[in-house]
C-alpha positions in Angstrom: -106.7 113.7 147.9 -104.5 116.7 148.8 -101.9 116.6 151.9 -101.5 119.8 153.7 -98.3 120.1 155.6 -99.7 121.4 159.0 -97.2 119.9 161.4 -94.2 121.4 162.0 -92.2 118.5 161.7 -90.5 118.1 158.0 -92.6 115.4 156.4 -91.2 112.0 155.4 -89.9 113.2 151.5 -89.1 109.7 149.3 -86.9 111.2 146.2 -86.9 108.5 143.2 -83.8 108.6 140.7 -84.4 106.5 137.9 -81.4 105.2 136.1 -80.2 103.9 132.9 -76.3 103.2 132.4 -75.5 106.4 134.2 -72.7 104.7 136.6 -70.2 107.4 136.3 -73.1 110.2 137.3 -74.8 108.7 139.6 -72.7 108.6 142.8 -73.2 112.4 142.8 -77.0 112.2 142.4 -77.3 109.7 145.6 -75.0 111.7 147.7 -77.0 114.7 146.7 -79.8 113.1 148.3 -78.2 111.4 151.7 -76.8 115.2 152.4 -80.2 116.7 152.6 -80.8 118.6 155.6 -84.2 116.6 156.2 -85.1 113.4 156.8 -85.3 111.5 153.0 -86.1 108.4 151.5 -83.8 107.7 148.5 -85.5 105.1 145.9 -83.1 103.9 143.2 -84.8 102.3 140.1 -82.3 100.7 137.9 -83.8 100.5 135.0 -82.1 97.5 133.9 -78.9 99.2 132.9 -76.0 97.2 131.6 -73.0 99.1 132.7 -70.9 99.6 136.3 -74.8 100.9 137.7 -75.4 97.9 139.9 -71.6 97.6 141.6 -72.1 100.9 143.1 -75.7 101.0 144.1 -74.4 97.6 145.6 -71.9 99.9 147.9 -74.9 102.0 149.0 -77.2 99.1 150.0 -77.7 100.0 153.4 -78.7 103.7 152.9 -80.9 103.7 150.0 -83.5 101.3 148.3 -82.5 99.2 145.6 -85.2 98.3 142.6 -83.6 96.6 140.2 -86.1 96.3 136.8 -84.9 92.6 134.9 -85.7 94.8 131.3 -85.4 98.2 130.5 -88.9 100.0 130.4 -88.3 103.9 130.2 -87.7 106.5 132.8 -91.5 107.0 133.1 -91.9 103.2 134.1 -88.9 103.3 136.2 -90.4 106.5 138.1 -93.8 104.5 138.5 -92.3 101.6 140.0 -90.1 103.5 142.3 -93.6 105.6 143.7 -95.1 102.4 143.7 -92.1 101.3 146.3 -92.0 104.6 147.9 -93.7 105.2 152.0 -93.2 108.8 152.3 -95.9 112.0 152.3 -94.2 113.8 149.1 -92.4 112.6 146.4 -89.7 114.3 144.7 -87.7 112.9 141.3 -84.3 113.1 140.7 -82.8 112.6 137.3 -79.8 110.5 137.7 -77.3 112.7 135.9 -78.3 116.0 138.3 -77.6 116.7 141.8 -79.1 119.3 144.6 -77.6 121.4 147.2 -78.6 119.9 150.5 -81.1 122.5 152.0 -82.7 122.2 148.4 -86.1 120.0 150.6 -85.7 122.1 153.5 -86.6 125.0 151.5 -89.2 123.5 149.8 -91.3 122.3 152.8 -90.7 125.8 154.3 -91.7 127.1 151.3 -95.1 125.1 151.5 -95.6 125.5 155.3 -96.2 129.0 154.5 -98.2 128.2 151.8 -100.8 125.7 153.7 -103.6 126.3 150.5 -101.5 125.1 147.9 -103.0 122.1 146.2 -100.0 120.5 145.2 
């Protein structure tokens, strides 16, 4: 099933960032994401990491979705479980060590408003 963006209304984008031990990168990935200039889900799988990880998605508890994973399965499990959590109309990924600039969506959906035929 394909979803063509037809209103003109930003859809609902839920971005997954799967991490592993990546506390001292991963403030600046999540605040990437809460400074996006549309409307964004933000889906945190921690992917069972051992480190500082949980104490600061702890301080974001109230803008972002937590999954914590009891064992470590991979990033591609951790991105499956977090689209499996996920209730927007796209989904973007995020690695946890990377950040965007916060029209980065915006851009994108513009991008595919104009482009209505792309199966995508």
């Amino acid at each position: 099933m394909f979803k063509t963006i037809t209103n003109p209304l930003p859809p609902k984008i839920s971005v997954i960032i799967p991490t592993y031990n990546r506390h001292f990168y991963l403030k600046r990935a999540i605040d990437s994401v809460l400074k996006q200039t549309i409307h964004v889900e933000c889906i945190v799988v921690n992917d069972a990491s051992t480190d500082n990880t949980l104490d600061l998605l702890n301080s974001y508890k109230d803008k972002i979705t937590i999954i914590n994973l009891e064992t470590n399965k991979g990033v591609s499990a951790a991105r499956n479980v977090g689209v499996a959590h996920s209730t927007g109309n796209w989904i973007a990924f995020l690695d946890s060590d990377d950040e965007w600039l916060p029209k980065k969506l915006e851009h994108q959906v513009i991008h595919l408003n104009h482009r209505p035929f792309y199966f995508i």
